[in-house]
N, CA, C and O of each residue as an XYZ file, in Angstrom:
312
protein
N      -4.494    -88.571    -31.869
C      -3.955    -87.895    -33.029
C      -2.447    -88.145    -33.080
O      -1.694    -87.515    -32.337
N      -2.033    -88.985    -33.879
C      -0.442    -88.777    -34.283
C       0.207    -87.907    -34.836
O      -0.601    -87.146    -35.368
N       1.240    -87.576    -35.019
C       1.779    -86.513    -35.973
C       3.184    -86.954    -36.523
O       4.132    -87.245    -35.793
N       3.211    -86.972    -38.165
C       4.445    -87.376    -38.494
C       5.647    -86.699    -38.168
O       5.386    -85.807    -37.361
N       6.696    -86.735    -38.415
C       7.648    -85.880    -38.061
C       8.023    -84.734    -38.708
O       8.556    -83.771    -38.159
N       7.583    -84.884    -40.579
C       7.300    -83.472    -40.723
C       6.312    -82.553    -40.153
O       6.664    -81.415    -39.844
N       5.195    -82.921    -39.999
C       4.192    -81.982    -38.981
C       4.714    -81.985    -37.785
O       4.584    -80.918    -37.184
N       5.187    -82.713    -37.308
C       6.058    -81.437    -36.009
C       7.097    -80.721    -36.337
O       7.055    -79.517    -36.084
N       7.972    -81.141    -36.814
C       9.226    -80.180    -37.409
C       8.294    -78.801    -37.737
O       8.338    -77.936    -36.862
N       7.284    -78.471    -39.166
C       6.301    -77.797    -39.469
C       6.274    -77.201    -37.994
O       6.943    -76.319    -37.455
N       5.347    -77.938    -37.594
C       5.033    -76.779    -36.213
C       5.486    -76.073    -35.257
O       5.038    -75.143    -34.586
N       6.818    -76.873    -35.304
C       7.771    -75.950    -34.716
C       8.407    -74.445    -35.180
O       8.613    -73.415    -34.538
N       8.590    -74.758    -36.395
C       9.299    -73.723    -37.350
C       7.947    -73.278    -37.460
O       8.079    -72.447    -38.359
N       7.029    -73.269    -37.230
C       5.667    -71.472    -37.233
C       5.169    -71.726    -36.363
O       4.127    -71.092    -36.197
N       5.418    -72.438    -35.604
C       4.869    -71.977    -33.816
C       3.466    -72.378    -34.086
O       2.765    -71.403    -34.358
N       2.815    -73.566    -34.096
C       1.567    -74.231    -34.353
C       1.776    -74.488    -33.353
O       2.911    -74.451    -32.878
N       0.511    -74.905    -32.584
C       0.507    -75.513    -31.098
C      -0.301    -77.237    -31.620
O      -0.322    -77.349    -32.846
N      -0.620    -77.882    -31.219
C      -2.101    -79.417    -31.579
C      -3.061    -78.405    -31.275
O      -3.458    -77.967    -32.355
N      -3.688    -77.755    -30.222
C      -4.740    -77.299    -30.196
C      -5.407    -76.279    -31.358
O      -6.598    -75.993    -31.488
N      -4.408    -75.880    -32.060
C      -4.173    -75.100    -33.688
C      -4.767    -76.463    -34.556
O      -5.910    -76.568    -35.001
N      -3.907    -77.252    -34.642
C      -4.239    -78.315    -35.542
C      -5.387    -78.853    -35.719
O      -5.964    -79.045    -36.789
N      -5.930    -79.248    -34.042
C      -6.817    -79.797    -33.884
C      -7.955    -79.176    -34.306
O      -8.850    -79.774    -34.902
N      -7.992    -77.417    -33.899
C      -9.366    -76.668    -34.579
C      -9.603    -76.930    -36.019
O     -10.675    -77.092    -36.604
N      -7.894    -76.945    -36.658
C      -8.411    -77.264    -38.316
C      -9.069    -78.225    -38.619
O      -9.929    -78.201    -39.499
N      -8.769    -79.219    -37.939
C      -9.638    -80.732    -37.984
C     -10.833    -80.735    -37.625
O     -11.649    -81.194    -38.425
N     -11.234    -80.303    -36.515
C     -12.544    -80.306    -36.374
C     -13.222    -79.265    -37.377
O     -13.926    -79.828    -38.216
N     -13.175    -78.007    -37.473
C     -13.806    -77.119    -38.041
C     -12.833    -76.100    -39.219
O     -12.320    -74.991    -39.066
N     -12.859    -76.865    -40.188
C     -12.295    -76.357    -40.930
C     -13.031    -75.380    -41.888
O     -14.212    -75.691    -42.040
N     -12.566    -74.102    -42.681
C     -13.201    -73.355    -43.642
C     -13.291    -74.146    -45.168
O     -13.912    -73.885    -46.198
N     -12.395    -75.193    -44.796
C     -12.361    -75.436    -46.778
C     -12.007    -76.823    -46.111
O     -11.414    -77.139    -45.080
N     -12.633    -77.530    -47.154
C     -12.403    -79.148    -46.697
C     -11.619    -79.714    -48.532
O     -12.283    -79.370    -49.510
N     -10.776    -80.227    -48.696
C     -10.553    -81.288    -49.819
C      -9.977    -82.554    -49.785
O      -8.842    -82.725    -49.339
N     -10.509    -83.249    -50.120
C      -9.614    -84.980    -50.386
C      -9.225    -85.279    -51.543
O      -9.907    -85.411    -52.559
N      -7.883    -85.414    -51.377
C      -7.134    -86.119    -52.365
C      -6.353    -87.130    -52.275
O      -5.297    -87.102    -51.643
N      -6.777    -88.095    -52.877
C      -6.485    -89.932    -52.700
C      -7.416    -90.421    -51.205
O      -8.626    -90.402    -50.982
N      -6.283    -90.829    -50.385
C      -6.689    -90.667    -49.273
C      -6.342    -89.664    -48.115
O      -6.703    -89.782    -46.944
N      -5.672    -88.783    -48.581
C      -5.547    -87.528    -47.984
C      -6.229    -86.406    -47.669
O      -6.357    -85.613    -48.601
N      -6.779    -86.059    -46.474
C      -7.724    -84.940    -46.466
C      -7.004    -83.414    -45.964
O      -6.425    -83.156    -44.909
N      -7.326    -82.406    -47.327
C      -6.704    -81.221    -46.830
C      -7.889    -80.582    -46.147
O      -9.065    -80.523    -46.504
N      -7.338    -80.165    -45.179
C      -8.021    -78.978    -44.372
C      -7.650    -77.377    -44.358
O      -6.462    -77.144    -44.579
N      -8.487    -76.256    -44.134
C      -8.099    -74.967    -44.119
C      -8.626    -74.498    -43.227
O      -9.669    -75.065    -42.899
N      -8.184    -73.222    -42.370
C      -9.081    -73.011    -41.482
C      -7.694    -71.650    -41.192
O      -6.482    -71.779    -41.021
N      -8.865    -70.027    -41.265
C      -8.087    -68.794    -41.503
C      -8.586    -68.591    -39.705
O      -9.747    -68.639    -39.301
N      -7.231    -68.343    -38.772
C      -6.957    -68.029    -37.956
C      -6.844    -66.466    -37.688
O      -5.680    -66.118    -37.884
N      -7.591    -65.494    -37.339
C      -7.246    -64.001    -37.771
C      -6.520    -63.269    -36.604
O      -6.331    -62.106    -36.959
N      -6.238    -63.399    -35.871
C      -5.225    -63.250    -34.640
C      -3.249    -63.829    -35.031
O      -2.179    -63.302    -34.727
N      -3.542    -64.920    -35.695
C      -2.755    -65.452    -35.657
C      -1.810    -65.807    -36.951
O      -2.341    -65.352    -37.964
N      -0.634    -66.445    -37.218
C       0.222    -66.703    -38.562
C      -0.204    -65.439    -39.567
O      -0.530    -65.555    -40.749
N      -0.143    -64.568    -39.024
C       0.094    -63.207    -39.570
C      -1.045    -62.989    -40.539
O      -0.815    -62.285    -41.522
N      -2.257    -63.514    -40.374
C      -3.282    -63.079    -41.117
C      -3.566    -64.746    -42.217
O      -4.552    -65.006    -42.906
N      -2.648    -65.365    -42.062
C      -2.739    -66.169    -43.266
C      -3.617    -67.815    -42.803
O      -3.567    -68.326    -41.684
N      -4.207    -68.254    -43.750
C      -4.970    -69.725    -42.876
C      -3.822    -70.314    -42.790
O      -2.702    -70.098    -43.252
N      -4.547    -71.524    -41.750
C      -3.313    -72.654    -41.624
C      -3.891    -74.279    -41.859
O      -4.927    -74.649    -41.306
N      -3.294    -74.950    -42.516
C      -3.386    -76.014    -43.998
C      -2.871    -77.121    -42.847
O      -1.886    -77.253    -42.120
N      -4.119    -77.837    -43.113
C      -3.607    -79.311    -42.513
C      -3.855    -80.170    -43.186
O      -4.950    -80.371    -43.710
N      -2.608    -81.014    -43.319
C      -3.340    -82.716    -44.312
C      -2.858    -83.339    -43.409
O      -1.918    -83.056    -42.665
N      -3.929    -84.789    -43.493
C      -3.953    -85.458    -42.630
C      -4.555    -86.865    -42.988
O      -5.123    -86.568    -44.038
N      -4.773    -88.051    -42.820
C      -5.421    -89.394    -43.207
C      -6.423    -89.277    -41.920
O      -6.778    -88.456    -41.075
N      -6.672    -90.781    -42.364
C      -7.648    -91.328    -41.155
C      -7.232    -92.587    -41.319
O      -7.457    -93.186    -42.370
N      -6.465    -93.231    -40.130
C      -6.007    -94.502    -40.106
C      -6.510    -95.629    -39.038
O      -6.202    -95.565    -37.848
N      -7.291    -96.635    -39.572
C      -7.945    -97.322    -38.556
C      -8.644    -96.259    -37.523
O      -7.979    -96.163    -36.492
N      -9.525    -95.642    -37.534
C     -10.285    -94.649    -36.850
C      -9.231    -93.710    -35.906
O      -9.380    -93.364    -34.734
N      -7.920    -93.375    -36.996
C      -7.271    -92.360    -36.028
C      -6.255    -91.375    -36.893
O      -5.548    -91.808    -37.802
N      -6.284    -90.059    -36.498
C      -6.477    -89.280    -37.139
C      -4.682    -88.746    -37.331
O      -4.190    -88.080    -36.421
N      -3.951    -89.060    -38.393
C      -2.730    -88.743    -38.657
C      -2.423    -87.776    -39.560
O      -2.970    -87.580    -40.644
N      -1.307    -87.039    -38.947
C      -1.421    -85.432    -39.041
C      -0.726    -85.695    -40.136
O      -0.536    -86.910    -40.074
N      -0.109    -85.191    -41.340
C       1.153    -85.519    -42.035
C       1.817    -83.902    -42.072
O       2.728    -83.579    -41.310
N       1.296    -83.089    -42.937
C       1.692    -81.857    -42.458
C       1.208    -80.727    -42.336
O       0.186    -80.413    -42.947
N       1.834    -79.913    -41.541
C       0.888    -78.089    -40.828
C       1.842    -77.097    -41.676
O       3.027    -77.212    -41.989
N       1.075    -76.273    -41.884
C       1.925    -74.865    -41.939
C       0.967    -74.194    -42.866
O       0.103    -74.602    -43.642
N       1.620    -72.498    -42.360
C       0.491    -71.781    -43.040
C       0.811    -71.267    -44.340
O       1.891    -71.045    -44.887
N      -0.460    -71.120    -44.731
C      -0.237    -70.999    -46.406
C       0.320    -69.149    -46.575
O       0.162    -68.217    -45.787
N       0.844    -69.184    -47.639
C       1.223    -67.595    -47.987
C       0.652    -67.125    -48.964
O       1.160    -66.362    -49.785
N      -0.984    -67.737    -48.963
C      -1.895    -66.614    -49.978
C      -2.795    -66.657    -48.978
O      -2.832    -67.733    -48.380
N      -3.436    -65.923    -48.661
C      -4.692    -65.085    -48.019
C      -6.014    -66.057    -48.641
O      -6.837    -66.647    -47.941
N      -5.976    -66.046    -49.792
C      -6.851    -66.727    -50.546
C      -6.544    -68.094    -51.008
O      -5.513    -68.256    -51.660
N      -7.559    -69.420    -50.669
C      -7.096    -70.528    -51.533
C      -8.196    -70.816    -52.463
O      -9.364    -70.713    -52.088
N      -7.926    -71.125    -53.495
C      -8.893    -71.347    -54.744
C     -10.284    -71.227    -54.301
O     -11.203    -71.363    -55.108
């Protein structure tokens, strides 16, 4: 898994760990693709203060690049 440098910057500034990331990737609550971008969702309830946390990410030559993390500030996504 790579991660661009906004998804780490991102994860730093809300305290995402990869093992955060990685659950969104594997098992996410809400899946969408757009272009070749796949958003992920996945509501953490312990954690980022109640709110899910949003991963987009590609798939490049069978490997999985993060672009960016952070959690969303609606409770609800569409």
């Amino acid at each position: 898994m790579k991660l661009a440098r906004h998804a780490r910057n991102n994860m730093r500034l809300y305290n995402i760990s990869q093992s955060d990331v990685r659950a969104v990737i594997d098992s996410p609550d809400v899946t969408e693709k757009e272009g070749n971008k796949i958003v992920a969702i996945k509501s953490f309830s312990n954690r980022f203060s109640g709110y899910p946390l949003k991963v987009v990410y590609e798939i490049i030559d069978e490997e999985i690049a993060v672009i960016t993390a952070y959690p969303l500030k609606k409770k609800e996504w569409r």
